[in-house]
N, C-alpha and C positions, 0 to 999 in steps of 0.2 A: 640555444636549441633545446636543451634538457628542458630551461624551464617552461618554453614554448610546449614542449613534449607534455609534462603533469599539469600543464594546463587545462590539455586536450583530455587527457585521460580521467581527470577529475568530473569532466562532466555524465560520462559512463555511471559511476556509483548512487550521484542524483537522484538517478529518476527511480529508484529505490531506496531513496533515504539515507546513503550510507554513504560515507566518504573515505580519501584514502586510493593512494595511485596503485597500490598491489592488487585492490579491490576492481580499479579502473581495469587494469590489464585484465586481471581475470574474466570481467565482462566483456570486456571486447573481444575477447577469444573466442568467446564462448558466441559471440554474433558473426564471429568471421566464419562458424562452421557453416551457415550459408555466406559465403563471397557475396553474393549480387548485393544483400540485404547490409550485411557488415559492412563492406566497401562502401555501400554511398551513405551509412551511417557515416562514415571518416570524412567521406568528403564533403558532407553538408556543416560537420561540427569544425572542422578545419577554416571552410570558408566563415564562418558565422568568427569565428578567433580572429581569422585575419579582419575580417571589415572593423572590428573591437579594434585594433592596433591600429589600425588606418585613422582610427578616428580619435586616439591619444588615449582609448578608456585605460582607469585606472589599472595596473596588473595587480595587486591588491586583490581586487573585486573579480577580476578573470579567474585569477587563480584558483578558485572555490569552486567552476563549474554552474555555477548559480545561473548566468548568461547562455550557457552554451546545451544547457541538455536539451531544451526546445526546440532547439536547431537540430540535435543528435536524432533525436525522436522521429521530426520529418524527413531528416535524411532516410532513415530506417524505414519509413512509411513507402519515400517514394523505392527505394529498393525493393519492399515486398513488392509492389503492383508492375514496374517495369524494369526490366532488362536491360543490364549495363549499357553503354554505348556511347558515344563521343555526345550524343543530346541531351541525353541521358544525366551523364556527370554536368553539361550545363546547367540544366532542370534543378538537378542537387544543390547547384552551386547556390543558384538564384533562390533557392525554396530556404534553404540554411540560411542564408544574410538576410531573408524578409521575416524567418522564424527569430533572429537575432534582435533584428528592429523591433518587431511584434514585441516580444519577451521585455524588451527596456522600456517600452512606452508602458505596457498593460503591467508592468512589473510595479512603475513609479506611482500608478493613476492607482492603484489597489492599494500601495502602499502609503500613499500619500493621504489618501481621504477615507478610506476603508477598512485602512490598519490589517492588511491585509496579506497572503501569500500570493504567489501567483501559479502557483501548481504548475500544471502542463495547459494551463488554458492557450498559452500560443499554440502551443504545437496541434489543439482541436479547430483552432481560427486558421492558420495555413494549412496544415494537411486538408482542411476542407474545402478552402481553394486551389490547393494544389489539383485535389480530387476532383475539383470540377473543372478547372481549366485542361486540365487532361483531356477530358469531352473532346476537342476542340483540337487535339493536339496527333494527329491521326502520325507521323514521322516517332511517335513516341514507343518503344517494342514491350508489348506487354510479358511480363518476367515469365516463364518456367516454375514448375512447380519447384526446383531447388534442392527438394528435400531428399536426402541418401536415405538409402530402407534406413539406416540407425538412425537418425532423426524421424524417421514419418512412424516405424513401431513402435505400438502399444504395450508392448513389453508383456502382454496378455494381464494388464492388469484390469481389477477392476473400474469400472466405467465413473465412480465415486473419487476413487484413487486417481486414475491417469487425468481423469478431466481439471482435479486441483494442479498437475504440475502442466498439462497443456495452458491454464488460464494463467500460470505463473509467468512460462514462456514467453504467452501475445504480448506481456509488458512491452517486450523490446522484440515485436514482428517477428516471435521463434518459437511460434505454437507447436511446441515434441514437448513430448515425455520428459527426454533426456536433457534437454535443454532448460525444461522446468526444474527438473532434480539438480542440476547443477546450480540454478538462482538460487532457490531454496533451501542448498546450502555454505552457498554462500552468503545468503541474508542470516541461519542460523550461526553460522561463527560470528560476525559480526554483533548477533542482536538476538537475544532468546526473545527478547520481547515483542520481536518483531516479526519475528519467525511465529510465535505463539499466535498475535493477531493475524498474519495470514490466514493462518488453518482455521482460526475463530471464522475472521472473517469472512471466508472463501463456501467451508460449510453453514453459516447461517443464510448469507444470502441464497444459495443454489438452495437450500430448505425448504426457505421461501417459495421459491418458483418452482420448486416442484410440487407443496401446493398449490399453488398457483394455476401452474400450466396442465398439471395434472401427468406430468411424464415425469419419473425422475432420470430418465436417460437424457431428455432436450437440456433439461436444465444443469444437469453435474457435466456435459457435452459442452456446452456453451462456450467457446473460451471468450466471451466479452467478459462472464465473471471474473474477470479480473480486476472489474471495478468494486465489486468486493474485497477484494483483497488492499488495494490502496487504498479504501477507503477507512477501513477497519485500522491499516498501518499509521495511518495520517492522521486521523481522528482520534484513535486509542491511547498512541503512541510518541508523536510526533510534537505535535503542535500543540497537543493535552500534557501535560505530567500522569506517565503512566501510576494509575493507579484502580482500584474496584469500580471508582465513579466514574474515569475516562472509561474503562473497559465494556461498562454498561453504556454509558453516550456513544461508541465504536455500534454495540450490536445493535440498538437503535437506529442508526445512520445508514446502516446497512440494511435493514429493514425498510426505511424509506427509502434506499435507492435500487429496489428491485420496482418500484413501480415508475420510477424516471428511466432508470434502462428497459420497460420493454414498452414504456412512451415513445421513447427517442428510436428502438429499432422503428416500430413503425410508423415515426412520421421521417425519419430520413431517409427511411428504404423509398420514400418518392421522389426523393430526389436522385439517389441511387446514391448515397453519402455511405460509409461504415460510422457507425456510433462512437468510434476512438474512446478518448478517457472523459467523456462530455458529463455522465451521469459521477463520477469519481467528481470533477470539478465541481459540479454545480454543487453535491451532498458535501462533500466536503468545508468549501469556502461559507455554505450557508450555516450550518453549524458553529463554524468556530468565528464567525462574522455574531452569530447572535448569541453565545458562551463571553466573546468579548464585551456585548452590549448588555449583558447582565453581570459583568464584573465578576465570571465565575473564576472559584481561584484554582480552577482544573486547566486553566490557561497556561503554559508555560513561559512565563516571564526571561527565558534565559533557556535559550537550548543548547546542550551538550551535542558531543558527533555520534552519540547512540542516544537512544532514550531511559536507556540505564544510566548512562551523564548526566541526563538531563533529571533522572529521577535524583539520584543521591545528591548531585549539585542543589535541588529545590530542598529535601529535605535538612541537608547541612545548612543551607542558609538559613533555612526557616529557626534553627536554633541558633545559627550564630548571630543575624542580626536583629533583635526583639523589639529593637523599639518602632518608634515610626518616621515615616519621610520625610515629618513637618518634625524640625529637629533644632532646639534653642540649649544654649548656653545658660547654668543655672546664674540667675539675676543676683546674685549676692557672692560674698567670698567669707571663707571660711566652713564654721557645722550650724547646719541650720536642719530641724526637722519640718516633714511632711506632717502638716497637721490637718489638712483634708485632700485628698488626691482625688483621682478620677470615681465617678459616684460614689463621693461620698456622703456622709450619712447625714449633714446638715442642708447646705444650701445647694452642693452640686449634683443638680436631678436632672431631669429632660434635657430642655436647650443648651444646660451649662454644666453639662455632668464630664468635660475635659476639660478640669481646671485644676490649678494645682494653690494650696494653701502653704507659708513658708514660716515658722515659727522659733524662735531659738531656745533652747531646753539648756538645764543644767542637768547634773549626775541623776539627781533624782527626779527626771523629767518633768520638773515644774519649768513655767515661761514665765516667772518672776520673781524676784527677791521680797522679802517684807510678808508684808500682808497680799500684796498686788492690788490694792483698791487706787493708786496713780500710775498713768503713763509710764513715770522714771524709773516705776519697779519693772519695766518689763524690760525683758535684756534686747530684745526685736526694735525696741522704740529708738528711731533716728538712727539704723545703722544705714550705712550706705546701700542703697538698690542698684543695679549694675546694668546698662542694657545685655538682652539675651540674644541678640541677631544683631546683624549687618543692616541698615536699613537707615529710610528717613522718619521722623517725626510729622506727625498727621494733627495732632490734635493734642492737647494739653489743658489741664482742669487742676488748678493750683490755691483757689485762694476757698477753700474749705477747710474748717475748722477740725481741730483734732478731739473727738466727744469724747467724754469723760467713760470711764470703765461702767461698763453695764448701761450704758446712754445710747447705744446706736443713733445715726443718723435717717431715719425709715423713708425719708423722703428722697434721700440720694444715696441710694443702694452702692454707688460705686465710689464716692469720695473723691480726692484728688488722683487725676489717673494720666499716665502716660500712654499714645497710640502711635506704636510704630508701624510703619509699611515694612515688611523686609525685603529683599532682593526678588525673593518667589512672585511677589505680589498679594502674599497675607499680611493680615495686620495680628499686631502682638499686641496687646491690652495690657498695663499693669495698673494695678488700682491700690487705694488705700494710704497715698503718701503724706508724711507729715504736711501740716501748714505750709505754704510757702518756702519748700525746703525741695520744690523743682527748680534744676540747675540748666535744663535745655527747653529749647522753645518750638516750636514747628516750624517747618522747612530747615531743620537742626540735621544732617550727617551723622550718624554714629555707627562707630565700630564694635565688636561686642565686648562687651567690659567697660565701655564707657559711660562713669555717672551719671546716674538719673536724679537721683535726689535722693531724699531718707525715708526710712519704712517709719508709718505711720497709723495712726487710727481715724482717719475720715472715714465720713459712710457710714456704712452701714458694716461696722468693724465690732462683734462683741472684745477685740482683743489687738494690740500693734502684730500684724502680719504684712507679708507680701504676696498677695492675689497675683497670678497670671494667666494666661488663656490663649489660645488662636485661635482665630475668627478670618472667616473669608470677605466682609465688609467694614466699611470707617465709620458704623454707628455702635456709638458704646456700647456695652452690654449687650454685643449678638451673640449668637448662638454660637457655641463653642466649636472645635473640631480637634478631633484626635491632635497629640503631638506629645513628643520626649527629648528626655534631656541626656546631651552626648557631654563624655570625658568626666567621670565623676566617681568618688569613692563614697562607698558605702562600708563603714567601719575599715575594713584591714581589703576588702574585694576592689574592684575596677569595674566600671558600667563603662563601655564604649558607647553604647545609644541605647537608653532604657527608661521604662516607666517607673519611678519612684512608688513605694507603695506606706500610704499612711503609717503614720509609727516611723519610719525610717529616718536617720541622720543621715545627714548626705552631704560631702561636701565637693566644691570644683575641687579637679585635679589642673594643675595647671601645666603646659606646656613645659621639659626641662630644656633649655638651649643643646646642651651636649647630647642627649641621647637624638634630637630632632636632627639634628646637625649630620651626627653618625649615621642615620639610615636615609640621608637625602642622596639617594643613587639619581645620575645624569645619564642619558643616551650616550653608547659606546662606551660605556665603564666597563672594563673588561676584569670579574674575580677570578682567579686559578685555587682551587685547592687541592691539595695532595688528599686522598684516599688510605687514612691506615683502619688496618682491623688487630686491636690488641698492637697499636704501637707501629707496627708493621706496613708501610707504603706498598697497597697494591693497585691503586689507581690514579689516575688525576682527572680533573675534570675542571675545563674553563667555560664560565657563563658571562655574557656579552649580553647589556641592558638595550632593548631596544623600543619600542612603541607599536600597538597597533593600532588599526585604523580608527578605533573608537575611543586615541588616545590615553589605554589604557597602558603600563608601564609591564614590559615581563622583563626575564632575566632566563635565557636561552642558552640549551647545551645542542651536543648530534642529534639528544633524542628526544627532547622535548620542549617548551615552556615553563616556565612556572611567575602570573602573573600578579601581580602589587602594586601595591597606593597606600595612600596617607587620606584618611579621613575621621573627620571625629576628633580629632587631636590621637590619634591611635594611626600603630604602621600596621596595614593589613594583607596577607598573603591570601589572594581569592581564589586560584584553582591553579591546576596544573593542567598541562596537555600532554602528549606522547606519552613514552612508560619511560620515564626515566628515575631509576630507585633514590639517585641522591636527589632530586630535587622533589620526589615525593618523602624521602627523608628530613628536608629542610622543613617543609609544609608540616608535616606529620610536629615536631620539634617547639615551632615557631609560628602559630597560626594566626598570630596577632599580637602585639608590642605596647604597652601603653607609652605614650609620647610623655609623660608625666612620670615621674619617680617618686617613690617612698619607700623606704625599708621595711620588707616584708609584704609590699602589696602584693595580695594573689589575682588571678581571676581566670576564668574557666572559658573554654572554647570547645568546638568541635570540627570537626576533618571530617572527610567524604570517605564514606568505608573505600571502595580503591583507591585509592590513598595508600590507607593503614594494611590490604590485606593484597595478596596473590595467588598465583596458581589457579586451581578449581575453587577456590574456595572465593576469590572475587565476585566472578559470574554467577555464582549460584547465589550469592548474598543479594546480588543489586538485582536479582532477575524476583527472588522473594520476597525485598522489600517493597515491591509494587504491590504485593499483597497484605504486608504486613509492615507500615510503615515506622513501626516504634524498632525492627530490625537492622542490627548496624551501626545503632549510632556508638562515636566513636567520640569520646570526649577527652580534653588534652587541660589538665589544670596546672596554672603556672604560675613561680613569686619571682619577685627578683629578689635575688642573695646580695647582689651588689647590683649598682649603677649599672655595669657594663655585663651584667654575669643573670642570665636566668634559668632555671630548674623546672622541669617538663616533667609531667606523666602523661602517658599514651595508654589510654584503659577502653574495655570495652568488653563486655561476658561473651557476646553472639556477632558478629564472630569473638572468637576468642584474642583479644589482644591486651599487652601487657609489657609495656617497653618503660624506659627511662630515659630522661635526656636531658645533657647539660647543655646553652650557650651561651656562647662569648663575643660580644658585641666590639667592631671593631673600634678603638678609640680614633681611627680616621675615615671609615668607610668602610660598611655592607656589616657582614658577620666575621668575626676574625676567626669561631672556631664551632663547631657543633656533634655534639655527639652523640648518640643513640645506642643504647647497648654496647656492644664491644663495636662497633663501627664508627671513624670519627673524620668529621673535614678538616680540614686545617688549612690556612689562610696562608699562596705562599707571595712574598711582596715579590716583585718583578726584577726589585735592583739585586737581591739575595741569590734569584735563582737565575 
């Protein structure tokens, strides 16, 4: 029943962006001050829950409210217009489970071909049949005004002022004053940023129309403005990464949807329709439908439960993972340098400017012994080439000749070249291999590491290198596309997925058995650690590994998440949820792991400023780094001392942080011990305690 209960409740916070069952209650309280309206809100979002169970849907997906606030919306609707009653609560019943159906078809068709949200668009296609089939429905009792003088006063404020928290209200059919000052702030604790686009948004558009209309009383009076306000939220905030340039595409959006809402009032008023959230949908969906279709990167590829999550989430990624999507393994073992990388200064220009050149240097960075005027002198010539991907062989080009030093081949620019497909469906190009010294053939299987053959001088080679490249087609020599190489050291550092940059020595790191072994946690691994501060047991805390929907691995305590994976040949911790201090302590510590061991390897990370900070000094950080995106960041550099033992700094000027931290990997499973300043976990085994 409980969890039936924050089902229900969860879909309350929805329809203003916010999630969170104490949120839920507080809103629904705050709808139950009119009974008629609140009541068939329950009973429209209730029935919309059950017919979902009736019909096996996931609870998973229930759980979020995602399903159910469209139905909440029309319950609410039909509550404003008529008065409770045994037909009444029918009406509700049938308008929730058709707002349900609505919601999962228009949900999938948007999402499926559109890439798209689905806003409140159900709840403007049913309440608009609800509304007209009303017509019709004469047994139906049109509601009472509802409102107690404390709901219907103006509070004598100005007509500027009451009109923003009247339009705050109509969200959810509870056009007061008092009812507005209560959303808004409740939207404020929850979300400065969202709170802030409100008031942006709510004052530009009424702006608008009061040029416009030439009244400023019609227009700040209005409460349909509330499609400003969602719009402004949704646009600025939500579905954008807040930042200067969403903020500016929010007051745009909002500008164009003061001429769709007073479109829509007068071509609905013939029908005798209300304008619901119609001009919010269309502005909205049309915007970040053609933000998507231009690949703006104001997109939020990953949304947090506030859009201050979702900012500092984007920003920490953006420095933690630098390389790119299309992501190979370096094709050689050992040090090899980058002798031309991406645009570089010889041959990789336009079509073929993401290639990378692979050379092997001595101390004194020369690539050959002697004179270098033969093949033999060059340390590159006939080492082993390694496939870089997973993938099959396409194409192979073997019986060209290795040209003499200062000879290029001009006529066949690529020499002997290997073309693999990988799993993605791109092809990997390597070109340049000795004579007949390819060892696979096409329609060949290979895994990454597996022999290709020996580096070489075919082609059009002034020198024995190994050329590589991706390409989205199976004709040699096409035009290149971004890509980089995962799990690699560069002198004493660790690259998890990064671009090499010319001049650099770089070698694979390779996979260690024991440390991979050590952080392979399974579903229902259950860790316990005791909590000392200075030695001193003052808590404990057990986390229980489970999965979510999107397959993704956490490790869960009472009050939060904190979730992980392996990728890259590297163990990575990606966010955390709830507030929970030790597992933002963990995260803070341990932000990622190389899978590969070397004595002394370091390498640098960054954490999400909540994360690292608390109190006031959280909210006010992730509410100004939407303005000031270089604010916050929170970088975490770290070696291993040992195999099993690594060494953390947690630094940062703005906010101010400044911590240390040792751990200790267990030699059977998860973390055996971790510590941060004077606070420490400690790993306890089950048979012990």
């Amino acid at each position: 029943m409980k969890q039936h209960a924050k089902a229900i409740l969860h879909s309350y916070p929805e329809i203003l962006f916010l999630q969170g069952g104490a949120t839920g209650v507080a809103i629904l309280a705050v709808t139950l001050l009119n009974p008629n309206v609140g009541l068939a809100g329950v009973i429209s979002v209730v029935a919309a829950y059950a017919l979902a169970r009736l019909i096996n849907m996931d609870k998973e997906f229930l759980a979020s409210g995602f399903y159910t606030y469209n139905p909440l919306l029309v319950g609410l609707s039909v509550g404003y217009l008529f008065r409770l009653a045994p037909l009444t609560v029918f009406f509700a019943i049938a308008a929730g489970m058709l707002a349900f159906v609505v919601t999962a078809f228009l949900a999938h068709v948007l999402r499926t071909y559109l890439v798209l949200p689905v806003l409140s668009l159900p709840f403007v296609v049913v309440s608009s049949l609800v509304y007209l089939a009303s017509l019709r429905y004469s047994n139906l009792l049109v509601a009472a005004p509802g409102s107690t003088r404390l709901l219907a006063s103006d509070w004598n404020l100005p007509v500027w002022l009451s009109g923003f928290f009247l339009s705050f209200g109509a969200i959810l059919f509870a056009p007061s004053v008092l009812v507005g000052a209560i959303f808004s702030l409740i939207v404020f604790r929850a979300s400065r940023i969202l709170f802030m686009l409100a008031i942006v948004g709510y004052y530009a558009g009424a702006c608008m129309r009061w040029l416009m209309l030439g009244s400023g009383t019609q227009a700040f009076a209005d409460p349909y403005s509330f499609n400003f306000i969602l719009i402004a939220m949704a646009v600025g905030g939500v579905f954008l990464v807040p930042s200067l340039g969403s903020y500016l595409v929010a007051l745009v959006a909002v500008g164009t949807a003061t001429i769709v809402l007073d479109a829509a009032v007068v071509f609905l008023s013939y029908c005798g329709l209300p304008v619901f959230t119609l001009p919010f949908n269309l502005i909205s969906l049309g915007f970040i439908y053609v933000l998507g279709l231009a690949g703006s990167p104001l997109i939020a590829r990953s949304m947090g439960r506030t859009p201050e999550e979702t900012l500092e989430n984007h920003l920490s990624n953006r420095l933690r993972y630098r390389g790119e999507a299309r992501k190979l393994q370096l094709p050689f073992a050992g040090a090899w340098t980058v002798w031309q990388g991406v645009d570089g200064q010889w041959t990789h220009k336009g079509n073929w400017r993401y290639a990378f050149d692979f050379v092997i240097t001595d101390d004194e960075g020369q690539t050959h012994r002697n004179s270098g005027v033969v093949l033999d002198d060059y340390y590159a010539f006939r080492k082993p080439v390694l496939s870089p991907v997973r993938g099959r062989v396409v194409q192979v080009v073997s019986d060209l000749p290795d040209t003499p030093i200062g000879s290029p081949d001009t006529g066949n620019n690529w020499g002997n070249v290997v073309l693999i497909q990988d799993t993605a469906g791109l092809y990997v190009e390597l070109s340049h291999f000795a004579a007949d010294s390819i060892c696979v053939a096409e329609g060949d299987w290979l895994e990454p590491g597996a022999p290709l053959g020996l580096c070489g001088n075919s082609g059009y080679s002034p020198q024995p290198h190994i050329h590589i490249q991706v390409q989205d087609t199976d004709v040699i020599g096409a035009a290149t596309l971004p890509s980089s190489f995962i799990s690699y050291a560069e002198g004493s550092t660790h690259q998890a997925n990064n671009v090499p940059q010319q001049g650099q020595t770089i070698e694979t790191l390779r996979v260690d058995k024991e440390l991979d072994r050590y952080t392979s946690l399974v579903l229902d691994d259950v860790l316990e650690y005791a909590v000392l501060r200075n030695g001193e047991e003052i808590d404990r805390i057990q986390l229980t590994v489970g999965m979510a929907p999107d397959g993704t691995f956490y490790m869960s305590s009472r009050r939060g998440k904190l979730y992980f994976g392996k990728h890259d040949h590297t163990f990575f911790i990606y966010r955390t949820t709830g507030d929970d201090r030790y597992l933002n302590m963990l995260f803070q510590a341990l932000p990622r792991l190389p899978l590969g061991y070397r004595p002394g390897l370091c390498w640098d990370d960054f954490v999400p400023v909540g994360v690292a900070t608390s109190g006031v000094q959280r909210p006010l950080i992730r509410f100004l780094s939407s303005f000031w995106p270089k604010l916050g960041r929170v970088r975490v550099t770290q070696r291993f001392l040992t195999r099993t033992e690594v060494e953390s700094t947690i630094e940062s000027k703005l906010p101010r942080v400044s911590m240390s931290a040792r751990i200790r990997v267990d030699s059977r499973l998860g973390i055996a011990s971790i510590r941060v300043n004077e606070l420490e976990l400690v790993k306890v085994d089950h048979e012990e305690s």
